[in-house]
N, C-alpha and C positions, 0 to 999 in steps of 0.2 A: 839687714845686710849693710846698710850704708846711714851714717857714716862707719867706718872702721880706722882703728886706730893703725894699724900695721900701713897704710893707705899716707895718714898724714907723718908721721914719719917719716917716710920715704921723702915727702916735701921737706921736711924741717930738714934731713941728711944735705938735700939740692939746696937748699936754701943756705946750709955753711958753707957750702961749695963755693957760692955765689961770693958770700960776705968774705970769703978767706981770697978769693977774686977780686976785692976792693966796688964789685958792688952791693946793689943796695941788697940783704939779706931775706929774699923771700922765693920759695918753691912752689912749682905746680906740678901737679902730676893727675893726668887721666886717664881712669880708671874704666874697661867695657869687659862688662860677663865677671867681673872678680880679677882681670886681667890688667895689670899695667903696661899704656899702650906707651904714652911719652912721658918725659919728666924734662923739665927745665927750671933755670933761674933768674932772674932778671939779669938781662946784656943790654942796660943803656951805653955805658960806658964802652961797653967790647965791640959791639955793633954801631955807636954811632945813630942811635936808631933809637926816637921817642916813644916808639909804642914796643919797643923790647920788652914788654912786661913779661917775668914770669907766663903766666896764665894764655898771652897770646902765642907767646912760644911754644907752649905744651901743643894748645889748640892748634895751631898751625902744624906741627909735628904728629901729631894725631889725623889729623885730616890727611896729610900724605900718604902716612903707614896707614889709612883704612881708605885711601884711595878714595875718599867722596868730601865735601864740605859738609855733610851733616852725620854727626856725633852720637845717633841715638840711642839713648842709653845708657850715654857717657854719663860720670859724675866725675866733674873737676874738682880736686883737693887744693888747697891753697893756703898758707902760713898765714896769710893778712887780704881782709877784704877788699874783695878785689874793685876796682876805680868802675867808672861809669862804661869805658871802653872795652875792658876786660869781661862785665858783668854782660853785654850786651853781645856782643861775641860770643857768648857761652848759648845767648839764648838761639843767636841765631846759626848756632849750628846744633839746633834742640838739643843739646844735653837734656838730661832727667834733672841736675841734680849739680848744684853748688855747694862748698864745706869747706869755710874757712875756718881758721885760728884767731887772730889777734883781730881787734880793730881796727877802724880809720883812725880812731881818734888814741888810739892806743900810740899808733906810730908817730904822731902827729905830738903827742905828748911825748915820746923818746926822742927828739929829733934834738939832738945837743946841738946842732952846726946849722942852720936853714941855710950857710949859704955853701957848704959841702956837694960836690959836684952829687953825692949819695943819697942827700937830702928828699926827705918824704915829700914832693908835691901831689895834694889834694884838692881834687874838686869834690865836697864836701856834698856828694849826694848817694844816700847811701845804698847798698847792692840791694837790700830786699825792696826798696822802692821803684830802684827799674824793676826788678824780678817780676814786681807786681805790675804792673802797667805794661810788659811785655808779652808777646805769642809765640810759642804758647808759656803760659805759664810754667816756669820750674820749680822744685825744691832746692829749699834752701837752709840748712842749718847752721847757724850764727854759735859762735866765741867755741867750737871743737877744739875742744885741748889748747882753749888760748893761754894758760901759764906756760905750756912749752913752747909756743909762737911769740907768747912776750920776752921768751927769755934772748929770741934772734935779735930783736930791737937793742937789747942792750950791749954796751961798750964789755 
């Protein structure tokens, strides 16, 4: 069942949304029963707001529309691995099930401008390591269609 490719898509869609918005170009959408509940894209910029990530937004958006903080069942899609915040957040509102696209180190290597207000910053520890060390434990599938989530990173 999961991953599904029609699922990330819909993220890489959110995720031009985001970039043609002048932020940073990455989507999230989660996914319950085959269902898409939210979809967002990173609003550092729009909201003024450090943990606008993509992925919290979905989460955060999700949780409202299902009226509870815990996600079960949930599988978050996402264009690029998602940061230490993002990964832990997922656990703690038990999703099943994480699916990104690109790397950290993917974006981290497309980053032409460090000092661009769009600018990839990473803290360099990576999602399946919390995955693992979290309760309960999630899945997690790593580089899902990451040529179409490398292609968001580029100019």
């Amino acid at each position: 069942m999961h991953p599904d490719k029609s699922f990330m898509q819909e993220a890489i869609l959110i995720a031009r949304m985001g970039k043609s918005a002048g932020e940073s170009p990455i989507g999230a959408v989660v996914v319950i029963d085959g269902e898409i509940i939210s979809t967002e894209h990173t609003s550092l910029q729009t909201h003024n707001d450090p943990s606008a990530h993509a992925e919290m937004l979905a989460l955060r958006a999700a949780a409202k529309k299902m009226k509870s903080r815990y996600l079960e069942g949930a599988v978050l899609y996402t264009t690029l691995e998602p940061c230490p915040m993002c990964t832990s957040a997922a656990i703690w509102a038990k999703c099943e099930m994480i699916v990104y696209g690109a790397k950290q180190e993917d974006a981290i290597e497309a980053d032409q401008d460090p000092q661009s207000p769009t600018s990839f910053r990473q803290i360099r520890i990576k999602a399946k390591y919390i995955v693992e060390r979290g309760t309960p434990i999630i899945e997690i599938a790593e580089s899902f269609m990451r040529a179409e989530c490398l292609q968001l990173l580029s100019n």
